[in-house]
C-alpha positions in Angstrom: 28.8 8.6 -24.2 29.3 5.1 -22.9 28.6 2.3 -24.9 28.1 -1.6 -23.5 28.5 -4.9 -24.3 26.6 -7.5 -22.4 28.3 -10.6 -24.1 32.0 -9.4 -23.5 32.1 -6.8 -20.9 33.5 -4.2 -22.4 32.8 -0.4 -22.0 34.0 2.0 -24.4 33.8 6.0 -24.2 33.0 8.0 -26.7 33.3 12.1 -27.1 30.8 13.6 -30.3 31.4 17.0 -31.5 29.6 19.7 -33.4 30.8 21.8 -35.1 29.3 25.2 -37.7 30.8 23.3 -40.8 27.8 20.6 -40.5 29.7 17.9 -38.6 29.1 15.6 -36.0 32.3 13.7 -35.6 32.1 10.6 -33.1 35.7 10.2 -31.1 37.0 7.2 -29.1 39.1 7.5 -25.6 40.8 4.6 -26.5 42.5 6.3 -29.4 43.3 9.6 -27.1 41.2 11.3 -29.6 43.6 11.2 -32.5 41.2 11.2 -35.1 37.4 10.8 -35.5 35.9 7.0 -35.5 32.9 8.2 -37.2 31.9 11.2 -39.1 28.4 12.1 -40.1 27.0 15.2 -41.7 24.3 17.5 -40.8 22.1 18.3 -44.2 18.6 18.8 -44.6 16.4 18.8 -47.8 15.7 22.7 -49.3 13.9 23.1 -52.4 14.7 19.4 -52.9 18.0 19.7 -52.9 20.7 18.6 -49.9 21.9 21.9 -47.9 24.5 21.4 -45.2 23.4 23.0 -41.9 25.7 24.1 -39.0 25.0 23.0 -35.6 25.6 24.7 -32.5 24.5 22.2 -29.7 23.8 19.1 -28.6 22.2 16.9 -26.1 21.5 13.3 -25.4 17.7 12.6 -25.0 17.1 11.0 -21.8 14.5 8.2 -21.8 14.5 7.5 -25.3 14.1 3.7 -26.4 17.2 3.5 -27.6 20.9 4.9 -26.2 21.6 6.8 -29.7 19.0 9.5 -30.1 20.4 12.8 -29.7 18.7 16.6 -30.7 21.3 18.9 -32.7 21.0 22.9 -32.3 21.6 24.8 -35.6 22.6 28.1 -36.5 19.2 28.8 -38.2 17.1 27.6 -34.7 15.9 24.8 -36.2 16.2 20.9 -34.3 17.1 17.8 -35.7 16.5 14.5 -34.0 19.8 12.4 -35.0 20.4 8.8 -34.2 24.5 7.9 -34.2 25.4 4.2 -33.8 28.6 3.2 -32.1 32.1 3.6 -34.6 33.1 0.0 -36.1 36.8 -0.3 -36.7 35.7 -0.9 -40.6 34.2 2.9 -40.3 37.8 4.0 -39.9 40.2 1.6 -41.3 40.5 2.4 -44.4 41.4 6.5 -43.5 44.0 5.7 -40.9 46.7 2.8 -42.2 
């Protein structure tokens, strides 16, 4: 994933896992991958309460209105539409000093 900025020309690449334990962990280049930049976790509600769910693939959509939308694969067949937002360095500061 490549994300853009207009105002300062910078382009930063981005790698996101999967993964069966119910994360989606967003990893910068620039940091040769040395820890996740963003972590998110893939839960759905079940008898109204949370459950984690594991996911086994994922795609970017193409032509969607934004550059974030993504569909996630799980174990169980089912498909979640997931938006991710580019990693802040505050997302990460605090975990890696």
């Amino acid at each position: 994933m490549k994300y853009e900025s207009f105002t300062s020309l910078a382009v930063q690449y981005c790698l996101i896992s999967v993964s069966t334990d119910a994360k989606i962990l967003v990893w910068r280049v620039n940091d040769k991958l040395r820890y996740p930049a963003k972590g998110h976790l893939l839960a759905r509600k079940k008898d109204g309460e949370l459950a984690t769910v594991g996911g086994t693939s994922f795609c970017k959509v193409i032509g969607a209105a934004d550059d974030q939308t993504f569909l996630v694969g799980t174990e169980g067949g089912s498909i979640f539409k997931c938006s991710i937002q580019e990693p802040q360095d505050k997302d990460i500061s605090h975990f890696f000093e």
